[in-house]
N, C-alpha and C positions, 0 to 999 in steps of 0.2 A: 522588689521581687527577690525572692531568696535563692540560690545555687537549686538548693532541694526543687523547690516548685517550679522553675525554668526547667530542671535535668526532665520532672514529671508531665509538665507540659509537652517539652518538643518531643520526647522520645513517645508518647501517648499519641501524639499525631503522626508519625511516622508508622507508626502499629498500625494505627483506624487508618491509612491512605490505604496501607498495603493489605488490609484487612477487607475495605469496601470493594477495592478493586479486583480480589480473586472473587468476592463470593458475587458480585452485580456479573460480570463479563468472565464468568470461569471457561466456560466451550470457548470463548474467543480469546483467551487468555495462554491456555494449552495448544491451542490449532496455531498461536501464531507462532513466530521467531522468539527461539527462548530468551535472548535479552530482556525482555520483558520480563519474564520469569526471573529471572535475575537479578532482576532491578528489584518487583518487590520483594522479592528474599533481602535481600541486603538492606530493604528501608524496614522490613522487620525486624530484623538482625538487629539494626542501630539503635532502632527503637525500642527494643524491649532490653540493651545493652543501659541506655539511657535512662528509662525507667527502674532496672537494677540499683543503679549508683544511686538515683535521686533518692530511693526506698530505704537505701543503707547510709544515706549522707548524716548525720547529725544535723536539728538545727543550726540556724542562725550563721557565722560567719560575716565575711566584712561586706560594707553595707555602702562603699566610696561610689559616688555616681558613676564612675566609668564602670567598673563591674557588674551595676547593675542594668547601664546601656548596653553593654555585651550580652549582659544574660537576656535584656528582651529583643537583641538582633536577633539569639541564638533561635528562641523561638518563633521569630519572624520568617526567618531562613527554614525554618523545619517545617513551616506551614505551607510554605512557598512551596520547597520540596514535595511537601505531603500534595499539594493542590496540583502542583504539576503532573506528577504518577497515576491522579485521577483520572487528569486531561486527557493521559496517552490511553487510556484504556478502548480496546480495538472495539469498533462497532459489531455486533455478532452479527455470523452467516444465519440466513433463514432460509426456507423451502423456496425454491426448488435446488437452490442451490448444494445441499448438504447430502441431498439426493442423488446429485451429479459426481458425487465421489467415490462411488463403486461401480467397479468395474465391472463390463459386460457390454453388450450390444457389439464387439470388437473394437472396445478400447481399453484400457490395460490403467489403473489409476494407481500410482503409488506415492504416497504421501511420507514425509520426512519432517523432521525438523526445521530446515532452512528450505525445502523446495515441498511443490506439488507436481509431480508429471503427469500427463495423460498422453497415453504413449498408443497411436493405431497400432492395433492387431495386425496389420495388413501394410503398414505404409512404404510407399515407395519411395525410392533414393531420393528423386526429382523434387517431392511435397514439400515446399518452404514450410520451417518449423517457426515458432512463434515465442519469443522469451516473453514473460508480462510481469507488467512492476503494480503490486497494487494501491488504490490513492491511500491520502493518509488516513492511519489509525481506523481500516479497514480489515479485515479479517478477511485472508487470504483467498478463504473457500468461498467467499461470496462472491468470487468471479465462475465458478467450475460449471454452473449451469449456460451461462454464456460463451464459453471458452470450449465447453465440450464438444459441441454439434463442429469447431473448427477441428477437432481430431478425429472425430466421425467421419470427418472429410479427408483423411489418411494426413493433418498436418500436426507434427508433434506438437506439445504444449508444454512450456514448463512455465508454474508460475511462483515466481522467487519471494519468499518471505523477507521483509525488508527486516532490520532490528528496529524493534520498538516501534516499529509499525511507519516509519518514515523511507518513502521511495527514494531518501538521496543518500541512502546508507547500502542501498540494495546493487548499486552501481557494480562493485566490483564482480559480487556474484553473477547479474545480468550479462557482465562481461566474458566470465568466467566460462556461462553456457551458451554464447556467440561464438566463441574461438572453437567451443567442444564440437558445437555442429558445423563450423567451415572446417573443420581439419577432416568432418566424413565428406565432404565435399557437397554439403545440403545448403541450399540456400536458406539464409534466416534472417528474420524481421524481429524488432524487437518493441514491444508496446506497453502502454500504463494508461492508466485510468488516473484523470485530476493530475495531482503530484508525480504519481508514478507514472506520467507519461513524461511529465518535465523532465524525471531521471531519462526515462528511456532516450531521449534525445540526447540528454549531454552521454548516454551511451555510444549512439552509434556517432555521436558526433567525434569520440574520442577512438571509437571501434570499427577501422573502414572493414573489415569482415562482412560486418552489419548490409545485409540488401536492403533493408522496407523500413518502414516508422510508421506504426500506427499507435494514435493519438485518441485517446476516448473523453471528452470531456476536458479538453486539457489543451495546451499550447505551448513551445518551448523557449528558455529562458531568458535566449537573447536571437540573434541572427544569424548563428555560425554557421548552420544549413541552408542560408538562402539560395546560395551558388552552387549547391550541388548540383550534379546534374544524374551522377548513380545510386541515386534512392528512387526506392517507391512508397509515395508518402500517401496517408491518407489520413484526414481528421474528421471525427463522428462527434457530434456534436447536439447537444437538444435545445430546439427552440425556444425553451422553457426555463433552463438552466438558470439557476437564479448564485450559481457560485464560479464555472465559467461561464461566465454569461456570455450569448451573443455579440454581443459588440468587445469583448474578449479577445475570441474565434476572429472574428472581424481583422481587426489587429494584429492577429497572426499570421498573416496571410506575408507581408511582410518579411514574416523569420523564417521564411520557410522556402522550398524550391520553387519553381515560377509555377511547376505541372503537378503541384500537390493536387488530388482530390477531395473538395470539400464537399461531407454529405453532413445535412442539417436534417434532425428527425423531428418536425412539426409536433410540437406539443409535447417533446418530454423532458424530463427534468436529470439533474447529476446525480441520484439515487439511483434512476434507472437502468447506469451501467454497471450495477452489482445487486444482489439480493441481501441488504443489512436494513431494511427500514431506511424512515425517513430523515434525512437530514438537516440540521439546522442552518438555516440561509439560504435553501434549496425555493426556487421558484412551485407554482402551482401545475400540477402535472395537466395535460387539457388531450390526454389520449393514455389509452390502458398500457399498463406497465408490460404486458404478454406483446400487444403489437410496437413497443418501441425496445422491445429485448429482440423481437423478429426482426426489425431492420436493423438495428445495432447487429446481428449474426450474419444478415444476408450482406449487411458491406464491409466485414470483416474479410466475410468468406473471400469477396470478390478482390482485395486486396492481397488478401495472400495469394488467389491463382496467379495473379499480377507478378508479385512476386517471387511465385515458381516459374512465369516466363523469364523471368529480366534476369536470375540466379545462372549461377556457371553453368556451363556444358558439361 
């Protein structure tokens, strides 16, 4: 393989990753944490830097087997690259979800680059506010139709854009809006779905501000909560779930405080706790996606009244 044709290869795959990846997941691509954005900028960047040289290289050159082992790591390495930038690309928000991001009914919705809030019209000091990490390579807003009806209920919402769509990148931020709302003197909980609940954990695990941990699909990474006793934990969970699966959930009962609340939603699946479509590896859903988003909201709800009791004075 020649200098030329390696430069044309890797840098050509570097183009079509960052090429596929805006034009398949463009809505989910802009809605998420700009890293992402960034990311494929700069494997376009390389890639069409790479292709430049290869265009302008002259034939030929030397031909010694190491050089030419190099040149097929180089474009090994770039495909690798290219295949991974695919990988991340965030599942899109769909209805109802996309819906649930304008404001009205008296909630207040304003979106940003690294956060989503939904902020009561009306809320009072008392309302435990709700920080959410969302799972992986999920698209931010395919929680806000789930999420909403909890600010409808006068409980803040803010839901943190992780980078590159990973909840254990989201941590600092998650933290960031823990300390914002203990310093108004509100109580707050901090929660994720799949991954982003794992982060939410090693949140409040490292953030005693933190009052609650609500867990959607999800379970935490090790045991550092089991002894707590000033949380109010709850984990939501679907019968069905074919990615945390029940016997998962089961095993986390373990890592967790003695008086966690576990609620199991008979027959749904880890899709269910966002509006992105179907998942791969996802169990067979065996109840409508409308009634297991209903009990997924009504044991939210009832967690955060929990704790708005158990938050400061």
């Amino acid at each position: 393989m020649t200098s030329r044709v390696a430069l044309l290869v890797a840098g050509g795959a570097l183009v079509a990753s960052a090429a596929f990846s805006a034009l398949t997941r463009w809505g989910a691509v802009t809605a998420s944490h700009p890293a992402y954005v960034l990311l494929l900028a700069a494997c376009a960047l390389v890639g069409a830097a790479l292709v430049a040289i290869g265009l302008r290289r002259p034939r030929g050159g030397s031909r010694g087997p190491w050089r030419t082992a190099a040149r097929i790591a180089g474009v090994a390495l770039a495909v690798v690259v290219g295949g991974f930038v695919i990988w991340l690309r965030p599942f899109d928000a769909t209805e109802p979800a996309l819906r649930a991001l304008t404001s009205g009914d008296g909630v207040v919705v304003i979106e940003s680059a690294t956060r989503i809030r939904m902020r009561p019209a009306a809320a009072r000091q008392r309302d435990a506010a709700l920080v959410f990490l969302p799972g992986a390579r999920v698209d931010p807003r395919a929680y806000a139709a789930l999420l909403r009806p909890l600010a409808e209920a006068g409980h803040p919402v803010v839901i943190v854009k992780p980078a590159l769509g990973v909840g254990l990148l989201a941590r600092g931020a998650a933290t960031d809006e823990v300390r914002r709302a203990a310093a108004d003197d509100r109580p707050v909980a901090v929660g994720g779905h799949s991954l982003g609940g794992t982060a939410a954990a090693m949140v409040v695990e490292d953030e005693r501000p933190a009052d609650g941990l609500l867990l959607w699909a999800s379970f935490p990474a090790n045991d550092a909560l089991a002894e707590r006793t000033d949380l109010v934990v709850t984990s939501i969970s679907g019968g069905r779930d074919g990615l945390a699966t029940p016997a998962d959930i089961a095993d986390s009962r373990a890592d967790l405080p003695p008086d966690t609340r576990f609620v199991v939603i008979p027959g749904a699946v880890h899709a269910d706790f966002g509006d992105y479509g179907a998942q791969r590896g996802d169990g067979e859903r065996a109840i409508s996606r409308e009634r297991a988003q209903q009990a997924i909201v009504a044991a939210s709800l009832r967690f955060l009244r929990e704790v708005t009791a158990e938050g400061p004075d």
